[in-house]
N, C-alpha and C positions, 0 to 999 in steps of 0.2 A: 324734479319731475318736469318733463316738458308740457305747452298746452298740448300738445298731439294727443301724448299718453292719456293726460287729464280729461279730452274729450271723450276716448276712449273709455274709460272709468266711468263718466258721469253719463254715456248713452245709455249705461243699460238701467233696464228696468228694475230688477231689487236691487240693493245691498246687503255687503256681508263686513262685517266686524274687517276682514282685510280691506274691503274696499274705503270702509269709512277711516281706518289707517293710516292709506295710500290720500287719500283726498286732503284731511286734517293735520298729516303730518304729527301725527301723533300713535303713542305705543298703545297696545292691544288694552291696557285695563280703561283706558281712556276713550276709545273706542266703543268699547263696550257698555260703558256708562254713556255713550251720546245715543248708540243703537237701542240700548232700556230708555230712556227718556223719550226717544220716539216712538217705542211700544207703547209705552205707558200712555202717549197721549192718544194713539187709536183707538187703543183699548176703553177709552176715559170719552169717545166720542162713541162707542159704541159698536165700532167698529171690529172686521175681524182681521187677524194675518195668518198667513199659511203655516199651515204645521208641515213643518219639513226638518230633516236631522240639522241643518245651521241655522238659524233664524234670521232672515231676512226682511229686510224694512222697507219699505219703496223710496228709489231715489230721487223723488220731488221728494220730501220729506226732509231728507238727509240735505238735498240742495239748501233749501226754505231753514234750516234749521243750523246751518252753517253760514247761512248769508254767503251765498256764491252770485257770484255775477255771471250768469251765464254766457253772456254777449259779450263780454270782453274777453273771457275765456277763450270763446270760439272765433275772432275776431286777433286775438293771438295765435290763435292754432293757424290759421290760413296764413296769415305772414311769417310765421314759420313753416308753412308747410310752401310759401315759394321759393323761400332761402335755401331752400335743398335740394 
């Protein structure tokens, strides 16, 4: 996956079991156990998440909880995006 894609990925605001996927590099039951481990700690702060038919987690969360480097990410993406 390029940085482009990946910034693309990581703007938006929820995630979903594909996004968190697509980021981690990793298969859906895996996925799925990072997406419950970040409910669980919401839920564990008190907090609430949206009831919606996929369940989606917020991605600062998902960021924070994969240890992504945001700024080298995005700092990749622009030098690849003069290369082209």
């Amino acid at each position: 996956m390029s940085s482009l894609e990946m910034i693309s990925i990581l703007s938006k605001q929820w995630a979903s079991v594909n996004d968190i996927k697509q980021i981690a590099c990793c298969g859906r039951d895996k996925a799925s156990q990072i997406r419950n481990d970040i409910c669980k700690q919401i839920l564990k702060e008190g907090k609430f998440l949206p009831i919606c038919k996929e369940k989606l987690v917020p991605m600062d969360r998902v960021i924070s909880h994969l240890n992504i480097n945001l700024d080298y990410i995005y700092d990749m993406a622009k030098k690849e995006k003069n290369l082209i």
